[in-house]
PDB file of N, CA, C and O in Angstrom:
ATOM      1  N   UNK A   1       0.835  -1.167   0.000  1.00  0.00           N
ATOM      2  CA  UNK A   1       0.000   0.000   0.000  1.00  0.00           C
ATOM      3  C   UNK A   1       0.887   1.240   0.000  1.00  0.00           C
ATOM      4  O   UNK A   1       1.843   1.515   0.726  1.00  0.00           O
ATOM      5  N   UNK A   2       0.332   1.911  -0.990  1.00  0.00           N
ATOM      6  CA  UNK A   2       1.534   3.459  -1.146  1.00  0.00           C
ATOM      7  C   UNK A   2       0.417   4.601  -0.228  1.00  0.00           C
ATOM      8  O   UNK A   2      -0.812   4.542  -0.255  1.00  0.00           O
ATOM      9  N   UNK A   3       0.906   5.186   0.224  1.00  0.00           N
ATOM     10  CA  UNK A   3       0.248   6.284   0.830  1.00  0.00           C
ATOM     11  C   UNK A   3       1.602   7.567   1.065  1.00  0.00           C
ATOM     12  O   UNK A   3       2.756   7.582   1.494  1.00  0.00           O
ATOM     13  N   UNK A   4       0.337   8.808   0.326  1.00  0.00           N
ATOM     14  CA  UNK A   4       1.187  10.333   0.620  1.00  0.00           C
ATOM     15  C   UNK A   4       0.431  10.977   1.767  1.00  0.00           C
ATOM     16  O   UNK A   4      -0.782  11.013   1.971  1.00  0.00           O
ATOM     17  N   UNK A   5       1.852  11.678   2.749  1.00  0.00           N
ATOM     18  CA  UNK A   5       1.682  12.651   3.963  1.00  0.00           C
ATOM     19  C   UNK A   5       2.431  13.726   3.153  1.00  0.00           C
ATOM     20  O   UNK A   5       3.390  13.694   2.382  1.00  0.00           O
ATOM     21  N   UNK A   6       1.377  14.979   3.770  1.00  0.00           N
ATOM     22  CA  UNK A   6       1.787  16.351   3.599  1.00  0.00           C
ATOM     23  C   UNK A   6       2.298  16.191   5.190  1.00  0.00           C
ATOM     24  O   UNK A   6       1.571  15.834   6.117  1.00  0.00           O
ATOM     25  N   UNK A   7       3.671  16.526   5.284  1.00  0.00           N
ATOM     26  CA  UNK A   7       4.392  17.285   6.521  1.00  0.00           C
ATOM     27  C   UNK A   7       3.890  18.759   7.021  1.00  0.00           C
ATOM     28  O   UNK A   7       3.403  19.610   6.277  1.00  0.00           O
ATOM     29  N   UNK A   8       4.067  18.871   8.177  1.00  0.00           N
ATOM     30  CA  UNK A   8       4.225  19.957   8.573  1.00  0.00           C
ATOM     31  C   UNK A   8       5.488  20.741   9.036  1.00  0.00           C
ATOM     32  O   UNK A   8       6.282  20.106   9.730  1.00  0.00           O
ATOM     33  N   UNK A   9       5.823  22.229   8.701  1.00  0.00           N
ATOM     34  CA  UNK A   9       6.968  22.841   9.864  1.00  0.00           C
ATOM     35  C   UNK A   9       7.931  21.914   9.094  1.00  0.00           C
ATOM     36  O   UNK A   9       8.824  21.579   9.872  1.00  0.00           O
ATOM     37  N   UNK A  10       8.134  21.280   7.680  1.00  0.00           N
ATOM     38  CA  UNK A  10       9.632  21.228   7.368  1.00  0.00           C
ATOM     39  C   UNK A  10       9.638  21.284   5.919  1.00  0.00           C
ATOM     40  O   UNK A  10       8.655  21.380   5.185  1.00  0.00           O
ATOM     41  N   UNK A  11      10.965  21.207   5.567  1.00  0.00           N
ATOM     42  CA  UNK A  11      10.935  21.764   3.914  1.00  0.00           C
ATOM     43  C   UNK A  11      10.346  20.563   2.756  1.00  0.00           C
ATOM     44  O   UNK A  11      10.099  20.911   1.601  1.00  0.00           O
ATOM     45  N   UNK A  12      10.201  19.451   3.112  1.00  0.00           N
ATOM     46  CA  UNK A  12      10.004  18.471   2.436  1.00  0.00           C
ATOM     47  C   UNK A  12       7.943  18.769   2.112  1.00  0.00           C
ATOM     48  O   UNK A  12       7.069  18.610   2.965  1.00  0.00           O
ATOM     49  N   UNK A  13       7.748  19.180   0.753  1.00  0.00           N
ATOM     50  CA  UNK A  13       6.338  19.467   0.646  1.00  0.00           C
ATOM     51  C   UNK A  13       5.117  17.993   0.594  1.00  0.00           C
ATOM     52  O   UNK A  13       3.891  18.087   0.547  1.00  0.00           O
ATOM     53  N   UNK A  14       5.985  16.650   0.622  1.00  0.00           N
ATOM     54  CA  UNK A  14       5.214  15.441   0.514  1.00  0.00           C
ATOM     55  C   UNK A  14       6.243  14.401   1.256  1.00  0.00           C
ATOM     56  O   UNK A  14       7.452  14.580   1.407  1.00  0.00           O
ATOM     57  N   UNK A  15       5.775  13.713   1.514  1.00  0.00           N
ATOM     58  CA  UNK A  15       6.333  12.081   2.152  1.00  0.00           C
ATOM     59  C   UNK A  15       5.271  10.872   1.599  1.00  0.00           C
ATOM     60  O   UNK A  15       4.133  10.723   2.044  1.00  0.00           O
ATOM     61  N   UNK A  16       5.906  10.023   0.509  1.00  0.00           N
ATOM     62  CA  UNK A  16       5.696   9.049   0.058  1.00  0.00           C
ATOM     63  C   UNK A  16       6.115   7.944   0.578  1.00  0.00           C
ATOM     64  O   UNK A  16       7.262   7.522   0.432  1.00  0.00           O
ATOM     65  N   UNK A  17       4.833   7.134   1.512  1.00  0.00           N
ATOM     66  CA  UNK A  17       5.353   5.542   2.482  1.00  0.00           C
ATOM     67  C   UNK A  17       4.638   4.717   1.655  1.00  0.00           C
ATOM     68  O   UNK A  17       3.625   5.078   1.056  1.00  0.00           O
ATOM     69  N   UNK A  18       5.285   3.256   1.578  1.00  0.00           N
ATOM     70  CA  UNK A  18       5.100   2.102   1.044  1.00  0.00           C
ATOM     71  C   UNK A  18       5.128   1.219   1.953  1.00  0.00           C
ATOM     72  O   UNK A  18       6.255   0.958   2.374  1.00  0.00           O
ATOM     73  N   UNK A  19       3.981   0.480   2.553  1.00  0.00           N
ATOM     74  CA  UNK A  19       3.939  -0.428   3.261  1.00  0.00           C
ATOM     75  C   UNK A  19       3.352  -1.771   3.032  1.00  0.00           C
ATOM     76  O   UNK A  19       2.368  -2.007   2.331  1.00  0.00           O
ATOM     77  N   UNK A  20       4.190  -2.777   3.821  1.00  0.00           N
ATOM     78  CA  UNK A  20       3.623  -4.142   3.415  1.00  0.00           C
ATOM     79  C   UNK A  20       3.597  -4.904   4.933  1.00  0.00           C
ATOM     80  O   UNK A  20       4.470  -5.384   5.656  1.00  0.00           O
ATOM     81  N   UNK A  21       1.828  -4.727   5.043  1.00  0.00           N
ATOM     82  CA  UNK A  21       1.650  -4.552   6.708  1.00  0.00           C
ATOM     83  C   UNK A  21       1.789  -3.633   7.813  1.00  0.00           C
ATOM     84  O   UNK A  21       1.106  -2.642   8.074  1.00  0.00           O
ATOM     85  N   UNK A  22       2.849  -4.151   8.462  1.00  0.00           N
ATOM     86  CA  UNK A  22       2.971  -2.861   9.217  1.00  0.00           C
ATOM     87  C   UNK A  22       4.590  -2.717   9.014  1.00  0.00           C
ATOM     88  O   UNK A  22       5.218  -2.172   9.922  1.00  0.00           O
ATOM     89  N   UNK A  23       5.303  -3.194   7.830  1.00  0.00           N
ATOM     90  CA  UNK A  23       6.627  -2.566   7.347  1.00  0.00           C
ATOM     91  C   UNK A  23       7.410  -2.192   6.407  1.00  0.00           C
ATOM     92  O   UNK A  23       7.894  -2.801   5.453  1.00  0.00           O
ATOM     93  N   UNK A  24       7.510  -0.849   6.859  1.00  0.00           N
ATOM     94  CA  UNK A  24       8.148  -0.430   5.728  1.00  0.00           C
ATOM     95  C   UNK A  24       9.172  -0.646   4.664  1.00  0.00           C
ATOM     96  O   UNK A  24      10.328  -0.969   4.935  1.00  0.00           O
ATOM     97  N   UNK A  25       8.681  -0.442   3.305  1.00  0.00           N
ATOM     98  CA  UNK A  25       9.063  -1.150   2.089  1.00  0.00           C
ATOM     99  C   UNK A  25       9.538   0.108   1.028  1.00  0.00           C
ATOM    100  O   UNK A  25      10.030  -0.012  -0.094  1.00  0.00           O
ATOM    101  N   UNK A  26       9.217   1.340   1.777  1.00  0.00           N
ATOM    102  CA  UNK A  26      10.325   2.368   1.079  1.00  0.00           C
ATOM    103  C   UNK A  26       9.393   4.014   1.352  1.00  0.00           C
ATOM    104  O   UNK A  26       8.253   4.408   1.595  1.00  0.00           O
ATOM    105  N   UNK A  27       9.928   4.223   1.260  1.00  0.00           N
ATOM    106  CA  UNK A  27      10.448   6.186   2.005  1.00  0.00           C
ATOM    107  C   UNK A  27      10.736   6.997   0.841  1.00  0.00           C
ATOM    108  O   UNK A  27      11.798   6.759   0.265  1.00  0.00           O
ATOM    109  N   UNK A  28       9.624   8.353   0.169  1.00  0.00           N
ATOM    110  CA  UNK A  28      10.265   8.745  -0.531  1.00  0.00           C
ATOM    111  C   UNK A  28       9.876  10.396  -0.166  1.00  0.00           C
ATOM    112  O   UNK A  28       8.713  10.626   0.164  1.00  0.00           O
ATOM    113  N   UNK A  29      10.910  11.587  -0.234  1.00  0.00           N
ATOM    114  CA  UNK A  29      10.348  12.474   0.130  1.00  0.00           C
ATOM    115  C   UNK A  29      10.237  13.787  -1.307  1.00  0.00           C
ATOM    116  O   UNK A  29      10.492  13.360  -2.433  1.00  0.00           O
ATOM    117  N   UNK A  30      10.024  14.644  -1.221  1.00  0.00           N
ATOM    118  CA  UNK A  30       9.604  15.587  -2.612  1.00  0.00           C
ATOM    119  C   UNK A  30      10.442  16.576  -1.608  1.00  0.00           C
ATOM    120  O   UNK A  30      10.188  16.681  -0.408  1.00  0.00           O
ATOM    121  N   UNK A  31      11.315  17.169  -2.182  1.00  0.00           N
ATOM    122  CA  UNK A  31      11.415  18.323  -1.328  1.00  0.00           C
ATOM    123  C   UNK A  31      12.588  18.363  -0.270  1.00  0.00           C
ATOM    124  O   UNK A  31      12.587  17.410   0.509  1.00  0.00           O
ATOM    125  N   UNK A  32      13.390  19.115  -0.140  1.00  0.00           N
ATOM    126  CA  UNK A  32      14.246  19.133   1.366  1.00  0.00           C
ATOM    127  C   UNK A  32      15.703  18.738   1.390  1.00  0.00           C
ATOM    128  O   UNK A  32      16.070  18.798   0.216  1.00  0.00           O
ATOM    129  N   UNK A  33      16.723  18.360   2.162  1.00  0.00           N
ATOM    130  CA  UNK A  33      17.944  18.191   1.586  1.00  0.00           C
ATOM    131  C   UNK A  33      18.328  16.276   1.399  1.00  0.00           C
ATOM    132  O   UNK A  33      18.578  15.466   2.292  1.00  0.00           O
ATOM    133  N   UNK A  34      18.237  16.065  -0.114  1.00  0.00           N
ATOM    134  CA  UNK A  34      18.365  15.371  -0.806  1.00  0.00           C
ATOM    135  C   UNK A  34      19.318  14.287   0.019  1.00  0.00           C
ATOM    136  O   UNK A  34      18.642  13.354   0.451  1.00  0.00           O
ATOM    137  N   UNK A  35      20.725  14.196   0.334  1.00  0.00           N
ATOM    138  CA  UNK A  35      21.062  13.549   0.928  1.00  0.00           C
ATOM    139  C   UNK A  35      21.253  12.553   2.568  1.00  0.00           C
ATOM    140  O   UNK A  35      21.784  11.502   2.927  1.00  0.00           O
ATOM    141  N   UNK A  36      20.381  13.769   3.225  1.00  0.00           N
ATOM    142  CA  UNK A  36      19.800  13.090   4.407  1.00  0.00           C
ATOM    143  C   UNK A  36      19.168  12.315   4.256  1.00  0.00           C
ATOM    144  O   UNK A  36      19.459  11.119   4.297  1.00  0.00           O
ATOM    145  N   UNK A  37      17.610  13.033   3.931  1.00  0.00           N
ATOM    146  CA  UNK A  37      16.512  12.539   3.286  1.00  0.00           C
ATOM    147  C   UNK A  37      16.735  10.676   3.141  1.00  0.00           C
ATOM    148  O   UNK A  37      16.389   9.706   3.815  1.00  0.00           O
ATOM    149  N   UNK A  38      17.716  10.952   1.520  1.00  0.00           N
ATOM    150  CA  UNK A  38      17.986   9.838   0.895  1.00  0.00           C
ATOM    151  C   UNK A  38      18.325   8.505   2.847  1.00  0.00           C
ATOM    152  O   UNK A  38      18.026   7.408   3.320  1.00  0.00           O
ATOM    153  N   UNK A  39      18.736   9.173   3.010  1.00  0.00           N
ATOM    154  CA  UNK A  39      19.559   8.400   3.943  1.00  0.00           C
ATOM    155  C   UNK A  39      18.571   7.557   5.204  1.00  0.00           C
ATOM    156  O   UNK A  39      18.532   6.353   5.458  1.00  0.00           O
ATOM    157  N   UNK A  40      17.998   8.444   5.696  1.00  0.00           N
ATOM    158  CA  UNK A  40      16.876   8.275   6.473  1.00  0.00           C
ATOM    159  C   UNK A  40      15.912   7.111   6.271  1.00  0.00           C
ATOM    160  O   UNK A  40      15.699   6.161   7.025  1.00  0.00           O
ATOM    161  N   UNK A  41      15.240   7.471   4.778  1.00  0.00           N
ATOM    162  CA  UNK A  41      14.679   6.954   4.085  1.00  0.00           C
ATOM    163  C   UNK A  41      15.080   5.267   4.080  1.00  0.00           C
ATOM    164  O   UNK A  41      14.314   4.312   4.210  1.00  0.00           O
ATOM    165  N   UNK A  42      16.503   5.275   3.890  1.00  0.00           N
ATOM    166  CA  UNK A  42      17.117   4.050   3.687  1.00  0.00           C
ATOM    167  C   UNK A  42      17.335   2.906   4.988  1.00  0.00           C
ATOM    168  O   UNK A  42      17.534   1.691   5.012  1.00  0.00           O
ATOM    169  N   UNK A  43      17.163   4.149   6.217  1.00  0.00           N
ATOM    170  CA  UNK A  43      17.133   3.453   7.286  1.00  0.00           C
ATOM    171  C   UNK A  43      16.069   2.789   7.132  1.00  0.00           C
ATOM    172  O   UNK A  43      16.221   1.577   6.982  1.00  0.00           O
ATOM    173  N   UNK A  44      15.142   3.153   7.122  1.00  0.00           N
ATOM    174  CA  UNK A  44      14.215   2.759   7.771  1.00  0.00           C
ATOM    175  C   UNK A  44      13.229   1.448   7.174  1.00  0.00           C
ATOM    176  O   UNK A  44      12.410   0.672   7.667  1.00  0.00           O
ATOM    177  N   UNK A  45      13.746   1.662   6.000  1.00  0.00           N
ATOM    178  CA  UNK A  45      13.489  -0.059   5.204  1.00  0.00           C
ATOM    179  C   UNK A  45      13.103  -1.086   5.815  1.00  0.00           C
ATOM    180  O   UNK A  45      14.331  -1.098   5.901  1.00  0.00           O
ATOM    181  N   UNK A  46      12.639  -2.054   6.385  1.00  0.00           N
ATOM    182  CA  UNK A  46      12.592  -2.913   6.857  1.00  0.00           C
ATOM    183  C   UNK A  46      11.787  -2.657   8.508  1.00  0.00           C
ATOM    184  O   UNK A  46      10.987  -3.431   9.032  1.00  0.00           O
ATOM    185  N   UNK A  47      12.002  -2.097   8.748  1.00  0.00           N
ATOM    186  CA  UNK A  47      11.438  -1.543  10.201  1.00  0.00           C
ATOM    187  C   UNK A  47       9.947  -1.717   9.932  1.00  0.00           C
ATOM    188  O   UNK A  47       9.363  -1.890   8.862  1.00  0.00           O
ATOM    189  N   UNK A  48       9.331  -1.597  11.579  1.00  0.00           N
ATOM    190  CA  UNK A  48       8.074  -1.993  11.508  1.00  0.00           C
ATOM    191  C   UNK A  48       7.921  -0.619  12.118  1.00  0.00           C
ATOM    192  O   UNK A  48       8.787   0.067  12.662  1.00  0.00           O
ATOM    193  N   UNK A  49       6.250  -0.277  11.853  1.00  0.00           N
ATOM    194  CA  UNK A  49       5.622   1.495  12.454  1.00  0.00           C
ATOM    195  C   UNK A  49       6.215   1.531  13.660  1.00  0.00           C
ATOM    196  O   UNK A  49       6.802   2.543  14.044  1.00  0.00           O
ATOM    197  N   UNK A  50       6.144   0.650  14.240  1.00  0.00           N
ATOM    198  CA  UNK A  50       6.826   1.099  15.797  1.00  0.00           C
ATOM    199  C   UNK A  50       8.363   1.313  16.190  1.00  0.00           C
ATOM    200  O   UNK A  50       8.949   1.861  17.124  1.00  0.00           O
ATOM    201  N   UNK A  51       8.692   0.705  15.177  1.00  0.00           N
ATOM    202  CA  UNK A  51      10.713   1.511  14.860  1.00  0.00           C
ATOM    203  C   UNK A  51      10.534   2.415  14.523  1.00  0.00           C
ATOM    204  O   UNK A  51      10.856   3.325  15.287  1.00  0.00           O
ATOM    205  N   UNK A  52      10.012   2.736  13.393  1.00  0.00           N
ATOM    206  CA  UNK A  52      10.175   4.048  12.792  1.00  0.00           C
ATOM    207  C   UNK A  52       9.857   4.716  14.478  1.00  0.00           C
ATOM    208  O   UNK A  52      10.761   5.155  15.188  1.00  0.00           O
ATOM    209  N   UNK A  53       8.679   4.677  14.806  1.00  0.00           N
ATOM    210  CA  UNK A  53       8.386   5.695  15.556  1.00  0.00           C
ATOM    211  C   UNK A  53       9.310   5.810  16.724  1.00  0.00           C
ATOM    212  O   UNK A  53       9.642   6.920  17.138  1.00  0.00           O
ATOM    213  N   UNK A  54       9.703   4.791  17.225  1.00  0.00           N
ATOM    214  CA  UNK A  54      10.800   4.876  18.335  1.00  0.00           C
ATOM    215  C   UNK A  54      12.041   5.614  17.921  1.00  0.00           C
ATOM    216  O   UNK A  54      12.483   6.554  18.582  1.00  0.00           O
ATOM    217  N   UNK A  55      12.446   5.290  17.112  1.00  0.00           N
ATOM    218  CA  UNK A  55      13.676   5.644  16.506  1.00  0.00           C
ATOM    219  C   UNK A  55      13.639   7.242  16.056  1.00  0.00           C
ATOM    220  O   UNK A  55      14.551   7.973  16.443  1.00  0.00           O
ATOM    221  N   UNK A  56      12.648   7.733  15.293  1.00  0.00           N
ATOM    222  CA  UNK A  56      12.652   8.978  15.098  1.00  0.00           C
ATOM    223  C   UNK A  56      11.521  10.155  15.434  1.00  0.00           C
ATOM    224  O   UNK A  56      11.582  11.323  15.048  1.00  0.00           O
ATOM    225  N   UNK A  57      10.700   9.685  16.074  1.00  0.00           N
ATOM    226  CA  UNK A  57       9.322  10.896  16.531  1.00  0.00           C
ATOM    227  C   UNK A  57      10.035  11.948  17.326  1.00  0.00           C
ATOM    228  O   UNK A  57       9.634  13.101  17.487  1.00  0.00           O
ATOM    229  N   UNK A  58      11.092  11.446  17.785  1.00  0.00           N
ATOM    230  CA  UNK A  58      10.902  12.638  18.953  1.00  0.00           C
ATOM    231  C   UNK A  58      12.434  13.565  18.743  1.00  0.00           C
ATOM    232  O   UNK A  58      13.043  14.091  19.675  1.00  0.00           O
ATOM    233  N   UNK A  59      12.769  13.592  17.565  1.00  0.00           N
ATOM    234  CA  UNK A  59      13.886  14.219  16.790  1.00  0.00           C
ATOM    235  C   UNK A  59      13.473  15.867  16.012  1.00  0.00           C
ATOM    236  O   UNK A  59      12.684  16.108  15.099  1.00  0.00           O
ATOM    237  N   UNK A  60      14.285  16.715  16.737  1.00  0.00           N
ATOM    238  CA  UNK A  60      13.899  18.043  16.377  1.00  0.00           C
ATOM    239  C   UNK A  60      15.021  18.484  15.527  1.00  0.00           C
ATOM    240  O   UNK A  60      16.162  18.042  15.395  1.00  0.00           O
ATOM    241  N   UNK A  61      14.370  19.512  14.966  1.00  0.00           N
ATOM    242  CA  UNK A  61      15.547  20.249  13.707  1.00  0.00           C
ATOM    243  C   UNK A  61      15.152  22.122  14.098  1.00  0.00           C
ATOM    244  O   UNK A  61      14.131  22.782  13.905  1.00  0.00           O
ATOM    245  N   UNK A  62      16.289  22.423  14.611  1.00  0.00           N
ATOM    246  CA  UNK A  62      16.545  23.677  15.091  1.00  0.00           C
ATOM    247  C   UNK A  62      15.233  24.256  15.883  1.00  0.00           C
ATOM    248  O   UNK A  62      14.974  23.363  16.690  1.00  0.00           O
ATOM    249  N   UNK A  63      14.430  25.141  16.024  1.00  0.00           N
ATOM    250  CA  UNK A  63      13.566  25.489  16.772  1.00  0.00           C
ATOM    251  C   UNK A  63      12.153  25.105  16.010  1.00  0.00           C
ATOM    252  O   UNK A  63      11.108  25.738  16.158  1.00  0.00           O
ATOM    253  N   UNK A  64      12.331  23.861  15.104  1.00  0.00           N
ATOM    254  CA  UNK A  64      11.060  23.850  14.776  1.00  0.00           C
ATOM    255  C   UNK A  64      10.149  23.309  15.674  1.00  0.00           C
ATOM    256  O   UNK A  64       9.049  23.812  15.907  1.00  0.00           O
ATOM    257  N   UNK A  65      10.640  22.156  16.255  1.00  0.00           N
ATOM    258  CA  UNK A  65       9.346  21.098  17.371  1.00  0.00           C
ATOM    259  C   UNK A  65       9.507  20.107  16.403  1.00  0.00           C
ATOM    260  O   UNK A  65       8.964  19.149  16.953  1.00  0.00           O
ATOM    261  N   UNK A  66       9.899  19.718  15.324  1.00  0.00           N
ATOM    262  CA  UNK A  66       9.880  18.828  14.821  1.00  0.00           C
ATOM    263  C   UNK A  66      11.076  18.584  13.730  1.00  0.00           C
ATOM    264  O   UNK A  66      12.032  19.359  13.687  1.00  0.00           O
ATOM    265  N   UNK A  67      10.992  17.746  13.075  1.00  0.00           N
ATOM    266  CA  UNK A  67      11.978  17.747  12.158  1.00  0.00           C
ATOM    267  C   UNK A  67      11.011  16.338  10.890  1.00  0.00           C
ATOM    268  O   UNK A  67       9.979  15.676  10.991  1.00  0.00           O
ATOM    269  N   UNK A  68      12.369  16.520   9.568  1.00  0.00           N
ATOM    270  CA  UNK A  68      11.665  15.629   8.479  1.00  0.00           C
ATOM    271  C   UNK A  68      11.917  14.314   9.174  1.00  0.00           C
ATOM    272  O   UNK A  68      11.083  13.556   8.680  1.00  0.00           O
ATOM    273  N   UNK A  69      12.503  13.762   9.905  1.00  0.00           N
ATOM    274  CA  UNK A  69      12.643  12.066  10.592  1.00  0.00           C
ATOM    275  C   UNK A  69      10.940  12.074  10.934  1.00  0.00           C
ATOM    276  O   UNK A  69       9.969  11.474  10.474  1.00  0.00           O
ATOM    277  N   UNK A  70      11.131  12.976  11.872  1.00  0.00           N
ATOM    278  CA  UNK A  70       9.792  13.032  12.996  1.00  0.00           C
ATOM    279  C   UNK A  70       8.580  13.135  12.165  1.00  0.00           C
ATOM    280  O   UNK A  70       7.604  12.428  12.413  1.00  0.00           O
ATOM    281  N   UNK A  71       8.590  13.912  11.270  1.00  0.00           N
ATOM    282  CA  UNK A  71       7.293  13.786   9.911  1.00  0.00           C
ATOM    283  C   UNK A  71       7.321  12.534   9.472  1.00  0.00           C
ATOM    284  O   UNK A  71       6.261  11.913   9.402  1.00  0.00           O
ATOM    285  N   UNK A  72       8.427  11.989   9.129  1.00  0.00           N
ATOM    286  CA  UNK A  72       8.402  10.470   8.296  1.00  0.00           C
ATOM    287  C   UNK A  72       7.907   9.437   9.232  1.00  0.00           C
ATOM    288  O   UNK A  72       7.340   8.461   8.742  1.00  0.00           O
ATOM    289  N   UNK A  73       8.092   9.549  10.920  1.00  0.00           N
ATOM    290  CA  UNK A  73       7.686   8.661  11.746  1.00  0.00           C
ATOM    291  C   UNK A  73       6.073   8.844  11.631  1.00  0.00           C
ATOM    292  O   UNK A  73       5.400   7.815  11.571  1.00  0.00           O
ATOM    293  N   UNK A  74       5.308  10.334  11.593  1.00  0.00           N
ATOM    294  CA  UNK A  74       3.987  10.337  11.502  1.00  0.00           C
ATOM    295  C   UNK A  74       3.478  10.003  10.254  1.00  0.00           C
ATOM    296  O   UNK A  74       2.545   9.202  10.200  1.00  0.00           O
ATOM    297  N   UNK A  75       3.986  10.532   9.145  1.00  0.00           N
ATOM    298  CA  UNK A  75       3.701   9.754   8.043  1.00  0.00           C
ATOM    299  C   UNK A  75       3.239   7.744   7.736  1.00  0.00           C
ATOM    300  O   UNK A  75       2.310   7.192   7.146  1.00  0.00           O
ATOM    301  N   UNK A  76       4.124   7.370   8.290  1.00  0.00           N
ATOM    302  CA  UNK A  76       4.542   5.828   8.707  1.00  0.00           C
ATOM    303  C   UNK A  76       3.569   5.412   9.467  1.00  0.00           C
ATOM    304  O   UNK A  76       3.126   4.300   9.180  1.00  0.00           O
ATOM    305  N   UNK A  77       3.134   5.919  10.282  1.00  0.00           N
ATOM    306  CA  UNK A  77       1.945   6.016  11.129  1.00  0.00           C
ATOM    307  C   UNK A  77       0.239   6.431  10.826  1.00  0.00           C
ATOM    308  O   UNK A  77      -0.776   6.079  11.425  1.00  0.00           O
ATOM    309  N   UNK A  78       0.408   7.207   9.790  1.00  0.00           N
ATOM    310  CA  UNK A  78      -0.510   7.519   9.303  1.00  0.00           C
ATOM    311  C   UNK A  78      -1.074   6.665   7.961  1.00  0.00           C
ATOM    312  O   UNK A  78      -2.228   6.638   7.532  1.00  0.00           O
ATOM    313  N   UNK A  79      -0.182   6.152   7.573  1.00  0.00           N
ATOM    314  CA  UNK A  79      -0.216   5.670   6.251  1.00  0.00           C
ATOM    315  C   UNK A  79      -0.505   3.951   6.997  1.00  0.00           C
ATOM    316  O   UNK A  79      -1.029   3.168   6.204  1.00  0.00           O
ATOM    317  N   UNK A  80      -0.179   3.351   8.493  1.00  0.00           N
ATOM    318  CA  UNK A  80      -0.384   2.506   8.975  1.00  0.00           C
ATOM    319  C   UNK A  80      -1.864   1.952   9.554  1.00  0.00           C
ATOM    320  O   UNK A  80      -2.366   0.831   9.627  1.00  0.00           O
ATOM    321  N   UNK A  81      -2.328   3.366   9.946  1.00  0.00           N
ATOM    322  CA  UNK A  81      -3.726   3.760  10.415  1.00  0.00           C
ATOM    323  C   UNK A  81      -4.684   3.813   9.264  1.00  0.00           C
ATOM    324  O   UNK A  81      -5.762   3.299   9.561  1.00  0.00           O
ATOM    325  N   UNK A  82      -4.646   4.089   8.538  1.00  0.00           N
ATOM    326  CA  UNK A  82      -5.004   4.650   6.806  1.00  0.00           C
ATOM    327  C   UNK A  82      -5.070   2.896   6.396  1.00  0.00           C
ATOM    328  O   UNK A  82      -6.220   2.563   6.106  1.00  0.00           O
ATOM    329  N   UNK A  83      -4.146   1.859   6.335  1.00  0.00           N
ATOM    330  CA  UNK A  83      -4.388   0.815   5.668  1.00  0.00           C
ATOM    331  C   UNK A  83      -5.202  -0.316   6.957  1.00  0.00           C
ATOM    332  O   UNK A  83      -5.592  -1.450   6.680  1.00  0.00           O
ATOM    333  N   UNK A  84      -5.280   0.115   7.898  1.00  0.00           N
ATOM    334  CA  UNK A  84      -5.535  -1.033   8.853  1.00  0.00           C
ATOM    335  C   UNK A  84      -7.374  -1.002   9.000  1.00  0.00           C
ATOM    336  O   UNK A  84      -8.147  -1.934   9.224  1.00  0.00           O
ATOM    337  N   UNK A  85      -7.663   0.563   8.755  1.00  0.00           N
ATOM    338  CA  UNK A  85      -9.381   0.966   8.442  1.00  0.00           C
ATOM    339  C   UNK A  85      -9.426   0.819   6.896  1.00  0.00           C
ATOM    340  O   UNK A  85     -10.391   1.342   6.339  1.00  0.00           O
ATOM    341  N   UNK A  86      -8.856   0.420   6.421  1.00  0.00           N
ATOM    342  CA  UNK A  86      -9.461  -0.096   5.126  1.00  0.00           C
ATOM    343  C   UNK A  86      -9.819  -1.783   5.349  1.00  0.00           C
ATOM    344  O   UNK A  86     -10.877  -2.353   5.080  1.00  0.00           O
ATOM    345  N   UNK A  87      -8.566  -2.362   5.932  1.00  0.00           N
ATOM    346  CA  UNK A  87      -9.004  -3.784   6.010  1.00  0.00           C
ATOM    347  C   UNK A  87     -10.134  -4.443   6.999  1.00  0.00           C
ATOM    348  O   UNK A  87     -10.680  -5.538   6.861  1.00  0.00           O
ATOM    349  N   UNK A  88     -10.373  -3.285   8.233  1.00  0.00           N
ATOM    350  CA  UNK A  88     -11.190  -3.109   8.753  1.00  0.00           C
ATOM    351  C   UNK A  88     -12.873  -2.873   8.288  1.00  0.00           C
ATOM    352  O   UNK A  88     -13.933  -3.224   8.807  1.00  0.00           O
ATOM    353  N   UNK A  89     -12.676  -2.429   7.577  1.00  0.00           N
ATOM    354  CA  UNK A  89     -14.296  -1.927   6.775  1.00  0.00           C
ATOM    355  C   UNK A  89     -14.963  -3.238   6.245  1.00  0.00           C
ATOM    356  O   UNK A  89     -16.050  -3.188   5.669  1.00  0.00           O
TER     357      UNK A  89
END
């Protein structure tokens, strides 16, 4: 299941998650600095919603309150919530 998050409070204007269940199968972002991003993204491959979220929710980038990790953890989350009420219905 592909699902897009609009972020908030960072430069990345979309976050593209791919999930199979509850793990992630790839990370793509529109926007923001290209080589983190890339990097992040790459972590998190294989991880289940609850890595992602452990690992990066609570990661800030200068005085925002948040940062693009911490978007990609809600994203991941959202896109987890999003496929689990579909199979639900």
């Amino acid at each position: 299941m592909q699902y897009t998050y609009i972020p908030e409070g960072v430069c990345p204007c979309s976050i593209t998650v791919e999930l199979e269940g509850d793990i992630v199968k790839n990370v793509a972002f529109e926007g923001g600095c290209d080589g983190n991003l890339k990097a992040i993204s790459k972590v998190s491959i294989g991880m289940t919603v609850q890595q992602v979220e452990e690992y990066f929710a609570d990661v800030t980038c200068e005085d925002k309150g948040t940062s693009c990790s911490a978007q990609m953890a809600k994203a991941v989350r959202s896109a987890w919530d999003t496929s689990f009420q579909n199979i639900t219905k």
